[in-house]
Backbone as numpy.savetxt, mean C-alpha at the origin, in Angstrom:
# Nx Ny Nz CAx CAy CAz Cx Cy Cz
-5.34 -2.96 1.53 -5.22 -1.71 2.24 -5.50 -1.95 3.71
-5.15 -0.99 4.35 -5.22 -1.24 5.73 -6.88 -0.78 6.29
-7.13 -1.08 7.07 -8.59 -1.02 7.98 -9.12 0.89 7.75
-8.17 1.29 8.56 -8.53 2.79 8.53 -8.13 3.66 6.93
-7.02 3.32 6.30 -7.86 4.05 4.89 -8.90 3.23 4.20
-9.42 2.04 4.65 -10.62 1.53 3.92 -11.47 2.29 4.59
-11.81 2.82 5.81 -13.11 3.35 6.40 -12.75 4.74 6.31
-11.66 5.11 5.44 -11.55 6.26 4.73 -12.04 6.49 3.90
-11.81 5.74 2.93 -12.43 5.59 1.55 -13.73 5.44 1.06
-14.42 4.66 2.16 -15.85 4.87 2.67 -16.44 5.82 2.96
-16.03 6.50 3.61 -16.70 8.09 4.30 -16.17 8.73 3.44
-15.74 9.07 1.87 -15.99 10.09 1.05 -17.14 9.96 0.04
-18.14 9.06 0.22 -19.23 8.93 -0.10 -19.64 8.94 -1.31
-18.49 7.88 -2.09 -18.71 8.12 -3.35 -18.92 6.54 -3.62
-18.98 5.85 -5.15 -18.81 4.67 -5.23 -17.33 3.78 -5.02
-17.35 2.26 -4.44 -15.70 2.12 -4.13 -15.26 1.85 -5.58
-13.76 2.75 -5.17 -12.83 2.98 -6.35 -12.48 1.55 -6.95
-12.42 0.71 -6.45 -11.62 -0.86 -6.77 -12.59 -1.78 -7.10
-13.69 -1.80 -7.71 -14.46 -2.89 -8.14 -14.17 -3.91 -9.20
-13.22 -3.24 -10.13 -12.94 -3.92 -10.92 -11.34 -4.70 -10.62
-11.70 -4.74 -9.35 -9.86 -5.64 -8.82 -10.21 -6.49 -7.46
-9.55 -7.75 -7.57 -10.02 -8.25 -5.92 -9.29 -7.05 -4.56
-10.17 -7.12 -3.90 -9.40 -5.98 -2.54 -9.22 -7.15 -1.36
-8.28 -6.40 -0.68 -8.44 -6.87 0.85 -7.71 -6.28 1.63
-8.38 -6.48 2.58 -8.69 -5.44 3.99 -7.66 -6.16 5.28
-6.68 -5.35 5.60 -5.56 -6.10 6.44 -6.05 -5.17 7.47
-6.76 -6.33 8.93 -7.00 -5.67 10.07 -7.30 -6.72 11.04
-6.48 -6.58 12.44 -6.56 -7.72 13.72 -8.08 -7.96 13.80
-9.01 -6.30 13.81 -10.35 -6.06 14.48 -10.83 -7.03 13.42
-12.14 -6.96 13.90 -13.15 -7.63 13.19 -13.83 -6.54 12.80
-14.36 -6.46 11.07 -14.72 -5.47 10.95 -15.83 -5.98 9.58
-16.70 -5.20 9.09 -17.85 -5.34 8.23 -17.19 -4.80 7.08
-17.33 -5.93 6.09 -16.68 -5.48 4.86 -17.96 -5.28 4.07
-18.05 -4.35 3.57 -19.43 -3.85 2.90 -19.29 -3.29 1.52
-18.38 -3.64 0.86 -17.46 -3.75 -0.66 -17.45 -5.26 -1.61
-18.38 -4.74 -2.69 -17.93 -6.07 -3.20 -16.62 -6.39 -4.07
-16.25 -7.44 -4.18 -15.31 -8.11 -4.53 -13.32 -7.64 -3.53
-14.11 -7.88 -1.87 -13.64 -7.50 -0.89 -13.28 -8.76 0.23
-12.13 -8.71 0.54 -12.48 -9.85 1.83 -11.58 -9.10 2.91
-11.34 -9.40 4.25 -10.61 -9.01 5.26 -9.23 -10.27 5.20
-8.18 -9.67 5.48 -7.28 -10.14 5.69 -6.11 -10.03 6.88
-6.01 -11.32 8.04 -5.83 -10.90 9.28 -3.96 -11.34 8.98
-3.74 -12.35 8.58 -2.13 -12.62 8.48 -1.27 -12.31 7.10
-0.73 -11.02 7.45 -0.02 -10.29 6.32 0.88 -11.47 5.57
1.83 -11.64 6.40 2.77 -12.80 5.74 2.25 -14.08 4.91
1.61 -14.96 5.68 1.14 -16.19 5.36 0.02 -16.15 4.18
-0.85 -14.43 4.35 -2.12 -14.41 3.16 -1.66 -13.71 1.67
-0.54 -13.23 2.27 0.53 -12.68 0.55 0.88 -13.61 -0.15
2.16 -14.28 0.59 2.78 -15.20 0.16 1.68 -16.40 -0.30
0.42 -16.72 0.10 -0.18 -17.69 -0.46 -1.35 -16.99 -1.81
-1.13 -15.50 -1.66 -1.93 -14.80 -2.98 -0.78 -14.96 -4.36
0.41 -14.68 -3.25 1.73 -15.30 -4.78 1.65 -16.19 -5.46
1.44 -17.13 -4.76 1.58 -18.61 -5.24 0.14 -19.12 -6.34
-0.77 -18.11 -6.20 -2.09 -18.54 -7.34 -1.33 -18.25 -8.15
-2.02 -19.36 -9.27 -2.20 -18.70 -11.07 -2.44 -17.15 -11.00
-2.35 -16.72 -12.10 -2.50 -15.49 -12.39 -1.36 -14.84 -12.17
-2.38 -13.29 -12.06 -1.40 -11.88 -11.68 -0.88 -12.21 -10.68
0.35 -11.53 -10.28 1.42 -11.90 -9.12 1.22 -10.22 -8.63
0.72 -8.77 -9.49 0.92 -8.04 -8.90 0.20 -7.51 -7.72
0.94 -6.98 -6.31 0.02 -6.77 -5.33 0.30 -5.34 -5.35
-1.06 -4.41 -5.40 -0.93 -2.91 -5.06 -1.32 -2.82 -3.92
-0.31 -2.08 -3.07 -0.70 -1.70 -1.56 -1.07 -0.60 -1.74
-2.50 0.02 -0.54 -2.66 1.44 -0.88 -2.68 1.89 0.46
-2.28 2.95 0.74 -1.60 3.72 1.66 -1.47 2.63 3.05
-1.41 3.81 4.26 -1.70 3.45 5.36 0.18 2.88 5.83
1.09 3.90 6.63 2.19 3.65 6.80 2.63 2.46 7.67
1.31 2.35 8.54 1.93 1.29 9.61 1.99 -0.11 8.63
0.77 0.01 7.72 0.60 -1.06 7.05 1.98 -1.38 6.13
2.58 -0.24 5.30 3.52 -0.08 4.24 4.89 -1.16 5.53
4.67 -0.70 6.57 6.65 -0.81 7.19 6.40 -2.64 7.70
4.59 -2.56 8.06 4.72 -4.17 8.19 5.00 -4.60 6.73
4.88 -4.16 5.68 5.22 -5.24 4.09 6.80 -4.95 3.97
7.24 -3.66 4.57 8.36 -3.70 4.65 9.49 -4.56 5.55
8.90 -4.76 6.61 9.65 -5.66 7.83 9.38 -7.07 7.31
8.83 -7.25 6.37 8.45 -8.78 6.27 9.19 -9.13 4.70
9.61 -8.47 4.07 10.28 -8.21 2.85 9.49 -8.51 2.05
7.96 -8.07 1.81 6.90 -8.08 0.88 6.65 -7.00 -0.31
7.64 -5.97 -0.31 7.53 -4.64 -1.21 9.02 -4.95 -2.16
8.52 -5.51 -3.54 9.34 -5.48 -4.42 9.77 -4.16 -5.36
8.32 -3.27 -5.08 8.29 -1.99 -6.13 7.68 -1.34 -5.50
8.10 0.59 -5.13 7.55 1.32 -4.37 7.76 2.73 -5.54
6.24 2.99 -5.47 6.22 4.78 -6.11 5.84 5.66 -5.35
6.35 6.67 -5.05 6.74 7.67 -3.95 6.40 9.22 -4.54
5.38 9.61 -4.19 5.21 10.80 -5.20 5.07 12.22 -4.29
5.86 13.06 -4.75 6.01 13.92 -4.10 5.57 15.11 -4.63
4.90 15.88 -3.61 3.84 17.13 -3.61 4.06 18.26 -3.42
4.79 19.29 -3.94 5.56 20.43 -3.46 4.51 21.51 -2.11
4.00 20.81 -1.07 3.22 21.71 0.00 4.14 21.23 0.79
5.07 21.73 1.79 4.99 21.30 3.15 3.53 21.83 4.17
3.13 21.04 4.68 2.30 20.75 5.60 2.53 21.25 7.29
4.10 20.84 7.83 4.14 21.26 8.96 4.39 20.30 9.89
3.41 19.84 9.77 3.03 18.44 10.23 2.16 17.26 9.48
2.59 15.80 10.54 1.31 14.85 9.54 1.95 13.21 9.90
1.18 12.57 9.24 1.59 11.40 9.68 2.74 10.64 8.73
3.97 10.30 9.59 5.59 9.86 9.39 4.85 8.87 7.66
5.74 8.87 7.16 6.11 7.82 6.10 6.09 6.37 6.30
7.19 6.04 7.23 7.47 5.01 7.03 7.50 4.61 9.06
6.35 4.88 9.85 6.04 4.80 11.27 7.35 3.42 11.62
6.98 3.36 12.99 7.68 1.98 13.63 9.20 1.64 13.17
9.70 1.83 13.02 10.99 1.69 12.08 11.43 1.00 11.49
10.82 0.61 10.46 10.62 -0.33 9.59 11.94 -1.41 9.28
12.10 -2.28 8.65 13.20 -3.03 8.91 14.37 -2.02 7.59
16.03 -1.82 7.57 15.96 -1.18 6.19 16.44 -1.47 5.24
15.97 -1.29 4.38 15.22 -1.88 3.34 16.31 -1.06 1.68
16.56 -1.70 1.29 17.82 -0.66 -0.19 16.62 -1.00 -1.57
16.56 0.34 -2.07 15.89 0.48 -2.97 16.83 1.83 -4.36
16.62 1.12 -5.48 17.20 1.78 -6.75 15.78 2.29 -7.80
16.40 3.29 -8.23 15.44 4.33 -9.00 15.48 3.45 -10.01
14.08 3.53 -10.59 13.98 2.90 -11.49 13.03 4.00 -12.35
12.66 4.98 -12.12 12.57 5.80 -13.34 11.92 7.25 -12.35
11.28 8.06 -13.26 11.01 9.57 -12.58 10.05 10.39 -13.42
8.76 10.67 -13.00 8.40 11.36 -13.54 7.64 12.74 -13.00
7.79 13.70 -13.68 7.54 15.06 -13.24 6.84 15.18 -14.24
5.60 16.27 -13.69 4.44 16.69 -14.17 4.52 18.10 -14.18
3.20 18.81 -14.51 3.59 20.84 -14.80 3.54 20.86 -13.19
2.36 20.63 -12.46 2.80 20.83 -11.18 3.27 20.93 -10.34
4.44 20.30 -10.68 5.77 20.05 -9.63 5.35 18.77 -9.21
4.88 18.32 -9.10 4.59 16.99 -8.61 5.39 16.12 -9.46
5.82 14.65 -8.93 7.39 13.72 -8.93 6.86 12.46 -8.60
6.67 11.72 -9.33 6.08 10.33 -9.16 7.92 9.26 -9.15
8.19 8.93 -8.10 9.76 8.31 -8.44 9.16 6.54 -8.20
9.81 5.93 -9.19 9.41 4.41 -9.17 10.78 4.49 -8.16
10.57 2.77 -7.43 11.96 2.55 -7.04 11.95 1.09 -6.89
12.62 -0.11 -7.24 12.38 -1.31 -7.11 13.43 -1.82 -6.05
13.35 -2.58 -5.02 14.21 -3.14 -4.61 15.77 -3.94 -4.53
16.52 -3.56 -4.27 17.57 -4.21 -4.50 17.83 -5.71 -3.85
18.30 -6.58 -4.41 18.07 -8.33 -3.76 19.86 -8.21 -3.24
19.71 -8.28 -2.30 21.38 -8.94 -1.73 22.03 -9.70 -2.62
């Protein structure tokens, strides 16, 4: 996740949600990671691609933070994106997909709707 929804996630003053998963923290600053089973991570490209390459799980969950989403996007790091949509308009708020991300073709890969109106849409990438 990116720097500022981690010091989001912090200031709701609860226990951190992700203990039972390795985390890491994508940010230039230097910053106090105060989460265990947490590290900071300064080179998006070079620290993915070498989390790919371990044994194990291959899956990476990104959690929010748009500037963060369009850098995994400009770098062609987002194989699978779920997009869930909230029937409030707001008005205003912060863009989706900021900076203009590189673009990127993505196919539905399934849909689900809840009583709420709420729309969870998978979508996986399409490979040239």
């Amino acid at each position: 996740m990116g720097r500022k929804t981690y010091e989001e996630v912090l200031g709701f003053g609860v226990e951190w949600p992700y203990n039972n998963c390795k985390s890491y923290i994508v940010s230039l600053k230097d910053i106090k990671i105060s989460t265990d089973n947490t590290s900071l991570m300064r080179d998006i490209e070079m620290d993915v691609k070498a989390l790919k390459e371990k044994k194990g799980d291959k899956d990476i969950w990104l959690v929010g933070g748009g500037k963060l989403i369009s850098a995994f996007l400009d770098l062609e790091l987002i194989d699978e994106m779920i997009i869930t949509i909230i029937p409030i308009i707001l008005g205003n708020g912060i863009r989706l997909f900021p900076d203009n991300p590189l673009e990127t073709k993505f196919e539905l890969k399934s849909c689900i709707k809840f009583d709420a109106g709420i729309v969870n849409l998978t979508y996986t990438r399409k490979l040239s």
